[in-house]
BALOBA-1460 file (C-alpha; in Angstrom, 3 decimals):
// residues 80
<rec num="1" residu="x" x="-6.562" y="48.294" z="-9.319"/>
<rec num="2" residu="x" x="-3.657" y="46.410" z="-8.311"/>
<rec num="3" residu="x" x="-2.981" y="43.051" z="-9.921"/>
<rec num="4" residu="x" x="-0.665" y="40.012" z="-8.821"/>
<rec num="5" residu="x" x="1.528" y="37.989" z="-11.290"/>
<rec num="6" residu="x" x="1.841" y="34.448" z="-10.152"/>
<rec num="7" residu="x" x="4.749" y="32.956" z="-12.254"/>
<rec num="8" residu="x" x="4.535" y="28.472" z="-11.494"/>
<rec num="9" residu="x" x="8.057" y="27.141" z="-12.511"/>
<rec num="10" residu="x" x="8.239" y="23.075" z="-13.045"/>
<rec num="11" residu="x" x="11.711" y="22.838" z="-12.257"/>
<rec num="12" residu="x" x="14.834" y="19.966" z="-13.372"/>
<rec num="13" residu="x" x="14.986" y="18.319" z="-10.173"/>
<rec num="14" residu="x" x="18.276" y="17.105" z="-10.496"/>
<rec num="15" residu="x" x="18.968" y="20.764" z="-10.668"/>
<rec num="16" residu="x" x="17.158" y="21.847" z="-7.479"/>
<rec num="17" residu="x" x="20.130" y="23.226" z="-5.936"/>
<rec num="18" residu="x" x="20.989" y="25.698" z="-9.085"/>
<rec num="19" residu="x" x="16.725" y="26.783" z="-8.752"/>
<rec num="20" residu="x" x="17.295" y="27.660" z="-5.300"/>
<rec num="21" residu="x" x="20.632" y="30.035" z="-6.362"/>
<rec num="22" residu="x" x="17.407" y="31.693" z="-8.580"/>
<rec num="23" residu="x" x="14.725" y="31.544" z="-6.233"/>
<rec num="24" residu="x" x="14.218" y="28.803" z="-3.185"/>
<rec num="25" residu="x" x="11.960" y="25.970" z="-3.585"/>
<rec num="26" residu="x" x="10.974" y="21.898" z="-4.176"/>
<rec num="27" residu="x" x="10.547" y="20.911" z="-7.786"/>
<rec num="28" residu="x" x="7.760" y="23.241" z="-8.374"/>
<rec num="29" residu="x" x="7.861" y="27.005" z="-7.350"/>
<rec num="30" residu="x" x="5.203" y="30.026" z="-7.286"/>
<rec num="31" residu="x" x="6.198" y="33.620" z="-6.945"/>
<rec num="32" residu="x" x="3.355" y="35.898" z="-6.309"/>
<rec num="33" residu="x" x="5.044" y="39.251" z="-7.156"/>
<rec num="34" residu="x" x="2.195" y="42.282" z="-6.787"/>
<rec num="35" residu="x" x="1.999" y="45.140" z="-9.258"/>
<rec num="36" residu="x" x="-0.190" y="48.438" z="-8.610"/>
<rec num="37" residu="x" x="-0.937" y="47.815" z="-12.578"/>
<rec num="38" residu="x" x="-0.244" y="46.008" z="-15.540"/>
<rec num="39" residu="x" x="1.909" y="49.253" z="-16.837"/>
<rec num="40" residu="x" x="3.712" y="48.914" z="-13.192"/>
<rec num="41" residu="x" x="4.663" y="45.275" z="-14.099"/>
<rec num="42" residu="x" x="5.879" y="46.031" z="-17.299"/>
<rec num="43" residu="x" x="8.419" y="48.498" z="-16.122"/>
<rec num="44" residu="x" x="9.859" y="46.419" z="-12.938"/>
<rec num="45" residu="x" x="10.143" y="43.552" z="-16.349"/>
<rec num="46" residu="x" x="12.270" y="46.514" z="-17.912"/>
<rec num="47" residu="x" x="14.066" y="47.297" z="-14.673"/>
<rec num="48" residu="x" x="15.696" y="43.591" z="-14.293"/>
<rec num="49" residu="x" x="16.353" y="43.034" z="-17.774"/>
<rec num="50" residu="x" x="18.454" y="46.149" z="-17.529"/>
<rec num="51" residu="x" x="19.759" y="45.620" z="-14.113"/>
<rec num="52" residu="x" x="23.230" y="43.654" z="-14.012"/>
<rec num="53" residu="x" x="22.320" y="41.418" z="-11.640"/>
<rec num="54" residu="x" x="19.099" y="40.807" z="-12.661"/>
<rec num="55" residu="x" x="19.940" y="39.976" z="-16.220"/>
<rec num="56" residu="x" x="23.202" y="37.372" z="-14.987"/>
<rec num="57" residu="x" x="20.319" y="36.091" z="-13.090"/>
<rec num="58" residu="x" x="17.936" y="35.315" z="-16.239"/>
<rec num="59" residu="x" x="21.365" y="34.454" z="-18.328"/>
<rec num="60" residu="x" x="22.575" y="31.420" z="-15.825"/>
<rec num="61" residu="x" x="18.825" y="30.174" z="-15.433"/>
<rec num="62" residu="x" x="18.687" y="29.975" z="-19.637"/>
<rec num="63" residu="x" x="22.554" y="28.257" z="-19.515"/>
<rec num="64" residu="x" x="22.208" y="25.958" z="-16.607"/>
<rec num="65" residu="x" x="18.188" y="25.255" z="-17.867"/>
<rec num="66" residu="x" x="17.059" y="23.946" z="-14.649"/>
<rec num="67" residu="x" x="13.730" y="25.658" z="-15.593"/>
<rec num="68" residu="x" x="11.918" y="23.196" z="-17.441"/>
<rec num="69" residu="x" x="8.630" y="25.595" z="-17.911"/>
<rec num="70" residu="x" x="7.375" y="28.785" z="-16.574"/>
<rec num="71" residu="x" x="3.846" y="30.253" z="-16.945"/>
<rec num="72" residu="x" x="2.273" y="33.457" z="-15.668"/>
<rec num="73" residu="x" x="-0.878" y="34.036" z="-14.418"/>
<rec num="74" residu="x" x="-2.330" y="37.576" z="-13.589"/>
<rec num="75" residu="x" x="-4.610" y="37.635" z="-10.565"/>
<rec num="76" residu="x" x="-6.664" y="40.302" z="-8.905"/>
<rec num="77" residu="x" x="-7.362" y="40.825" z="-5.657"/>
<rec num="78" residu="x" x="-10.720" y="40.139" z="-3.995"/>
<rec num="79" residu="x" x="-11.592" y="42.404" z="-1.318"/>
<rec num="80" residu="x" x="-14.054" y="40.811" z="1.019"/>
């Protein structure tokens, strides 16, 4: 079973420009990111918080806060 984590950001829109450096968008974003499992999520979580990139990443989104919420939905896929 493979699942997909939908992650809807509500973005500062004043800040739009310093989203897009994270991610491109409007003033709300989705990512659809798809995992082979939960367990497969989990470690790809791991993997940026380790990564150097990745974590300078989270670190200017929390200092520059043009986030203004984030929740994250797990989906599975319908086959037809």
């Amino acid at each position: 079973m493979s699942i997909v984590c939908c992650i809807r950001y509500v973005i500062d829109p004043f800040q739009a420009a310093a989203f897009e450096a994270y991610a491109r968008t409007n003033n709300i974003a989705l990512a659809l990111l798809r995992f082979d499992s939960l367990a497969a999520y989990e470690a790809y979580r791991a993997r940026i918080r380790a990564d150097d990139a990745g974590s300078a990443n989270f670190r200017d989104a929390q200092e520059k806060r043009f986030i203004l919420s984030e929740e994250r939905t797990f989906l599975r896929t319908v086959e037809a």
